[in-house]
N, C-alpha and C positions, 0 to 999 in steps of 0.2 A: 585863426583856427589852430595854427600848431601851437602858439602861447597857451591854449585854453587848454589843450590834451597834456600838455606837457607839465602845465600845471596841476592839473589832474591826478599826471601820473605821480607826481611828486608828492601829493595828497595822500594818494593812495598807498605809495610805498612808506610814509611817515605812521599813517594807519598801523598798515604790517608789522614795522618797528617796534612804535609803540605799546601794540598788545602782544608781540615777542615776549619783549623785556617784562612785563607783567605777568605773563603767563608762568615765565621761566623763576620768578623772583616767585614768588606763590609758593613753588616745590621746591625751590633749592635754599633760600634766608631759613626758613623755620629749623632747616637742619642745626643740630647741637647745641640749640641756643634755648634761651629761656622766652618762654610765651609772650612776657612785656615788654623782650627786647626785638622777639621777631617783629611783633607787631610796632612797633616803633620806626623799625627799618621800612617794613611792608608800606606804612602809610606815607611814607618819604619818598620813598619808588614809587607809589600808584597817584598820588597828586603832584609832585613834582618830580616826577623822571628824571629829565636834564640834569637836575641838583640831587638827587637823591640816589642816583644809581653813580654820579662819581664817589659821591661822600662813600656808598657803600663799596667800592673798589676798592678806596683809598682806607677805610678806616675798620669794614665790618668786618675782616677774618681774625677770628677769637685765635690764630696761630701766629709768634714771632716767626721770622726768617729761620733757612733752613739751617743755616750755620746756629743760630744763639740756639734753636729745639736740638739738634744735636747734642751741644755741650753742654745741656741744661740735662739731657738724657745721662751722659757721661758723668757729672756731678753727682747726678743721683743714684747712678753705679756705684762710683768711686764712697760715697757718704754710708753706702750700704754693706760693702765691702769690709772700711775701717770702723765701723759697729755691729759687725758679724756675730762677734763674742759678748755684746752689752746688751743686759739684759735692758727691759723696758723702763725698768728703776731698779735702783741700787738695791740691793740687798740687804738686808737689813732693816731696809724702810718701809713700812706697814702703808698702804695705803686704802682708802673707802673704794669698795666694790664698783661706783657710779666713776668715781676719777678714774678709777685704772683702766675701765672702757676708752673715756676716754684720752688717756695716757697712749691705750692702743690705736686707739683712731690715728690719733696725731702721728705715732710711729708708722701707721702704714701707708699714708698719705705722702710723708716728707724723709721717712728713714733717721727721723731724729730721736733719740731718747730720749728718758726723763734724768737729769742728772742736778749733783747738787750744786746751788750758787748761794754765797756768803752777801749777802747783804750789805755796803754798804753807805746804802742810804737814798731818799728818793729825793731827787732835786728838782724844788721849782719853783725855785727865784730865780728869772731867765737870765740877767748881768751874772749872780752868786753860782749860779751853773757853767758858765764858761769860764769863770777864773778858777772853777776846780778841775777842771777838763785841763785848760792851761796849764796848772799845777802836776797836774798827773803828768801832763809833756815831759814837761821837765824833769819829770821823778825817774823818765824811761832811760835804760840804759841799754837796749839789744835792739826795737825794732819796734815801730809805731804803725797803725793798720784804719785808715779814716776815711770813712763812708757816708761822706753823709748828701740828702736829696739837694739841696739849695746851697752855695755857699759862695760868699760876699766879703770885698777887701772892707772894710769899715773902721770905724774910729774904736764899734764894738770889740768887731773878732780880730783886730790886726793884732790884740797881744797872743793870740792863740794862736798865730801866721809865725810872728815872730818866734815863739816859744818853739813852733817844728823846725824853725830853722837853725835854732839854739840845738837843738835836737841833733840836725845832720851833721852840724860842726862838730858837735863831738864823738860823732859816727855811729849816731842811731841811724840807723836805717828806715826812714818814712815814706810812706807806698801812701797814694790821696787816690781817690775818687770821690765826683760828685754828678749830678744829672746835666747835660749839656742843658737841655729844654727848659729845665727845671731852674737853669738860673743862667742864662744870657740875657734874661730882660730886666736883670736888677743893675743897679748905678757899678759900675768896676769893675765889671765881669773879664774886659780886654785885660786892665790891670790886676784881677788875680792870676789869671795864666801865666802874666808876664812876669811876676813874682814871682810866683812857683817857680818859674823856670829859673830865673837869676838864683832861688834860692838853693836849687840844687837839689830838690823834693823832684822824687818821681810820681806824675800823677797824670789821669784819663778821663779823657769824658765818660761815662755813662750814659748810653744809649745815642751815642751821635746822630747828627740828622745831618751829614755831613754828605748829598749827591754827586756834588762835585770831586769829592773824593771816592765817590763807589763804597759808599756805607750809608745807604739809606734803608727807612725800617716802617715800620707800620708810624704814622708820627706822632699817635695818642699815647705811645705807651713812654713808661718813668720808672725809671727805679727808685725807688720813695724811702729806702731803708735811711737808715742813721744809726752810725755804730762809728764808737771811739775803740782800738784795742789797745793795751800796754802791755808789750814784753810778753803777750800769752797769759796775762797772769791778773790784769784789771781791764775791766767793761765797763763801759756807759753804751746803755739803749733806749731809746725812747721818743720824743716827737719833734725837738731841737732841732732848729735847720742853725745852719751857722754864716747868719746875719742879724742883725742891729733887729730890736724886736719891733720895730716902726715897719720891718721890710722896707724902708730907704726911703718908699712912696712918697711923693709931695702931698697927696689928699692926706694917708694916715698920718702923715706929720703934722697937719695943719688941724685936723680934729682929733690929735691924740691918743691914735689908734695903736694900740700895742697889742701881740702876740701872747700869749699866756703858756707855758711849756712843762714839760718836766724829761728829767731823763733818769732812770735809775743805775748806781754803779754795783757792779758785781764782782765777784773772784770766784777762781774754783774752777770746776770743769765745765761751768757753762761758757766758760769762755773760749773753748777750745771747738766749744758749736758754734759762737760767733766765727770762729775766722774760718772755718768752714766755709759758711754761707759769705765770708768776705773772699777765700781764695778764690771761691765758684765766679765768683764777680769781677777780679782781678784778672784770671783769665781770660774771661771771657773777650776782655778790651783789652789786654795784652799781650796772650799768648806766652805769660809766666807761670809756671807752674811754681805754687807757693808750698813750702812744707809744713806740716801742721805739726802743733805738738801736742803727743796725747797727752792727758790726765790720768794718771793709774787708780785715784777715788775712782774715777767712772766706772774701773772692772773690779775693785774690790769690795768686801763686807763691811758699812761703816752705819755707826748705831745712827738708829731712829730718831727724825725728828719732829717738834712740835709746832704748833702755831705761833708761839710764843718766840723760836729759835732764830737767830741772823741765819742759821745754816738754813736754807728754801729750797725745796723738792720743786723745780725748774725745767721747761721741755720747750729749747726753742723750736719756732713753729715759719720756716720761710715760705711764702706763697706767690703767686706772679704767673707771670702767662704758662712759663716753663712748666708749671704744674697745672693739669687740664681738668683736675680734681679739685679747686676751691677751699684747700685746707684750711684760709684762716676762716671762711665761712663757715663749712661743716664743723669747724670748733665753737665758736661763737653760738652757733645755733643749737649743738649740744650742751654748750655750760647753762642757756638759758631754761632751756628744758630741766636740765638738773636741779635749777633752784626749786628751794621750799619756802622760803620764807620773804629772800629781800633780792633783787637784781639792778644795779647799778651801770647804768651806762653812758660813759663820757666820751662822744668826740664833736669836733668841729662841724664834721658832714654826717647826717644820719639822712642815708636815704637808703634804706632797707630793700633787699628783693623779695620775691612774697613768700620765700620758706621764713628768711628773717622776721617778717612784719606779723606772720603769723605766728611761730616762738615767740615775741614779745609779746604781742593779745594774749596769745593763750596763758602765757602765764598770769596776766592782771584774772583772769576769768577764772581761773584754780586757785586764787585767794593769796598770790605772792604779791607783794610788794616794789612796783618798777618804775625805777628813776632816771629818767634821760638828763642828761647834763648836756644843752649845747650853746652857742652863743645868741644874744637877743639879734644880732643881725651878722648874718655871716659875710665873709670881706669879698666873695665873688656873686655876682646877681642872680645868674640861674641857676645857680648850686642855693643859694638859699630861698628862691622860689620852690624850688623841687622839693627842700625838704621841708618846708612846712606844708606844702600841701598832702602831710601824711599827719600832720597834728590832729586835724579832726578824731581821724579813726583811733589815735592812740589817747585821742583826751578821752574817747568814749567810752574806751577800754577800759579808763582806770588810771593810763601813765603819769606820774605825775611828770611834769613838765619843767624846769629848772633851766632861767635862762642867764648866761653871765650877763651881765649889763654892756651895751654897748660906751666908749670906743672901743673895747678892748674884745680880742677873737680867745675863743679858748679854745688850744688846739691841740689840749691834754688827748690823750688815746688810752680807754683803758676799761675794762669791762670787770665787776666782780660778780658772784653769789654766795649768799649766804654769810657773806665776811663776819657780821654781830657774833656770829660762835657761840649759838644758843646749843643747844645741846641734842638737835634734832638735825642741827645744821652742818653741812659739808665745807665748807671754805674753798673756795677756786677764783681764780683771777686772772688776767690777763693783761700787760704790759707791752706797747713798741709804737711801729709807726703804721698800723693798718685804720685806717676810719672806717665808720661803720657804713658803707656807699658801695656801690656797684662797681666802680672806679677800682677801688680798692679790693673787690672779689675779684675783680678779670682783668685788671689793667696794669695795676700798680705792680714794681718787686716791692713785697714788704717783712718787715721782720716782726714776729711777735714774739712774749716769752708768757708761755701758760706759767702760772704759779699753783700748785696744788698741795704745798703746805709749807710753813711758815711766816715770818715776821713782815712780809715785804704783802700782804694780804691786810693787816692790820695798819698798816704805814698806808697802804692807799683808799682805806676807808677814813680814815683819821683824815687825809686831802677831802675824802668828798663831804666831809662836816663842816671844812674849810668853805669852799665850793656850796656848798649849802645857805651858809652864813650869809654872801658874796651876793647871791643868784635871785633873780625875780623871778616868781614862780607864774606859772602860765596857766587861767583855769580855763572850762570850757567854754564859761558862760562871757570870759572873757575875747574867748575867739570866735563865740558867735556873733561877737562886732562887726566883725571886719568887714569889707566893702564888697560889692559883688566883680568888681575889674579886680580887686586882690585873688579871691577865689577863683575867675578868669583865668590869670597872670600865673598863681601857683600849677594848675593843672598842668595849662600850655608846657611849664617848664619840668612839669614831670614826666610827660613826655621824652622830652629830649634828654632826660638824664637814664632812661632807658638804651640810648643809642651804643653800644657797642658789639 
């Protein structure tokens, strides 16, 4: 008799529990989030609770810790402060009515200008990319500034290990960062550290996930940037992590799986908003305050440039939890709107949120012309279940589809409009490490570099004739093939790629 009540009572109160936690999750998930991703969470907590309301502890609050929003808030002070006096673009520089909007956006969003960057050149031979990176080490004589998401002792990148260490011998001064998360599971990770250290390079993890030392954080989030600085005076940015382009993998090694990359290098004053957005990060995990150097182009009157010009009307664009405003998305979704004619879009991950998916439709539907560039099969499983199950709607839109051939990942980043420079047309672009995915709105630190006039616009439409040549093209009638457990399997995983 008391087993049976007590049982009972245990029933009963599990009851209570259970429709608590439901009740309570109903009015409090949907707060400041996006409708696909409340309901993502919602359906996680109302059929599996147990599993669903830890994951949602552990992973749903769209805010870092209160120390990194602090100094994320401070950065953005400090960044506003020392561009008090810069105007939105240089002086001198004419720019189209629709960029300057959004030239404003971007400034109001991130406190970053539009300022000029020289050109270069766009690298993407992944080997012929690190040995110019390498070279530029070497060329440094004050101070080396290296940011990048992944990075690997290998047979690849060791001459670029060595070459910083060549660097400190002769009293460059070398500051590293790269993502804890982001690369502890690649082959030598013990042995980069241990390098580093022997080599006398000062360097941090990024974003630790270290508990046992009292630094632990939300554990989805990455700082995903990539940025080379030299001297204040040469940039490379772009989507290059700095490992062997196999990623080390025993499977990609085994079926030939290589990485496909670029990074572009700059001069100029855009580089002085690189280390900006590198000091804010160095900080952050050090507690060194870095000093910057200005650019004096930035505040003065310098003549007008073209499409045609190495000199490029340039606004880097940094985004990441720290910014609760979505800047590289509100950009993105503005330049696509802006096109008139042709819209280009290359990354690895396209899993759009529905402002995104619906700036792409609409523009197939107002007669532009839009090209996704991604790979025939992407190298993680529910990342590329998720994103083709958006193919449908975009084949029916119009998009044309452009897939690299499998082994090989393309994990170029980079959005244009209008690039052809027809005479009706605006030219705008965008260059760094943000993919086109949800991940990369609300998760990821990323860097981007809006390009809204010159050569490096022309240079990455010239890649995507490349990339054209390259690329299997996807039609609709081809993917009304597919299986119905495919269609299944895609859904399911669109789902969970709402989860954040």
């Amino acid at each position: 008799m008391n087993i049976s009540i007590n049982l009972e009572t245990w029933q009963t109160i599990g009851l209570i529990v259970d429709y608590t936690i439901k009740i309570i999750a109903i009015g409090y998930v949907p707060e400041g989030r996006r409708p696909s991703t409340s309901t993502a969470w919602l359906l996680a907590i109302l059929l599996i609770p147990f599993v669903g309301l830890p994951l949602f502890l552990l992973m749903g609050s769209p805010y870092i810790n209160k120390r990194r929003h602090r100094i994320q808030q401070e950065i953005n002070d400090l960044i506003e402060d020392v561009h008090d006096d810069v105007p939105d673009y240089p002086d001198g520089v004419s720019v189209h009515p629709e960029l300057e909007s959004v030239i404003r956006l971007n400034r109001r969003l991130t406190n970053m200008p539009a300022v000029i960057g020289v050109n270069h050149g766009v690298h993407s031979d992944y080997n012929a990319t690190i040995k110019r990176m390498t070279e530029a080490v070497d060329e440094a004589r004050d101070y080396i500034y290296v940011e990048i998401y992944i990075m690997a002792w290998d047979s690849t990148t060791q001459p670029f290990f060595e070459a910083l260490e060549r660097a400190e011998k002769r009293g460059v001064k070398v500051r590293l960062l790269f993502d804890h998360v982001g690369s502890w599971k690649y082959p030598g990770y013990r042995k980069l550290k241990k390098n580093l250290t022997a080599m006398g390079i000062e360097w941090y993890l990024m974003l630790p996930l270290q508990p046992w030392r009292r630094r632990f954080r939300r554990p989805d989030l990455r700082n995903h940037r990539k940025m080379l600085i030299i001297d204040g005076h040469l940039g490379f940015m772009g989507s290059l992590n700095m490992i062997d382009a196999s990623y080390l993998q025993r499977k990609n090694i085994k079926i030939g799986r290589k990485w496909v990359d670029l990074m572009v290098e700059m001069s100029g004053p855009i580089v002085s908003s690189m280390e900006m957005v590198f000091a804010g990060d160095w900080y952050v995990e050090s507690n060194e305050t870095l000093e910057i150097r200005d650019h004096e182009e930035a505040h003065t009157t310098i003549p007008d440039t073209t499409q045609n010009s190495r000199k490029n009307l340039v606004q880097l664009v940094p985004s990441g939890p720290g910014y609760n405003t979505e800047p590289n998305l509100r950009m993105f979704n503005s330049i696509v709107h802006h096109a008139k004619s042709r819209v280009v879009l290359c990354s690895p991950y396209f899993i759009p949120d529905e402002s995104l998916l619906e700036a792409v439709t609409s523009a197939c539907y107002r007669g532009v012309r839009v090209e996704l560039f991604v790979s025939e099969e992407a190298d993680q499983f529910m990342v590329n279940h998720a994103q083709s199950s958006y193919y449908q709607a975009l084949l029916e839109a119009g998009v044309k589809i452009y897939m690299y051939p499998k082994p090989f990942v393309l994990h170029t980043k980079y959005v244009l409009a209008d690039p052809d420079g027809k005479d009706t047309d605006v030219p705008v672009g965008v260059v760094g490490s943000s993919n086109l995915d949800m991940r990369s709105f609300g998760l990821n630190y990323e860097i981007s570099m809006m390009v809204a006039k010159g050569d490096l616009i022309s240079d990455l439409n010239d890649l995507t004739s490349h990339y054209q040549d390259v690329c299997l093209r996807l039609t609709l009638d081809q993917w009304n093939q597919r299986s119905w457990g495919r269609r299944y399997l895609d859904n399911v995983m669109r789902l969970t790629s709402a989860l954040q």
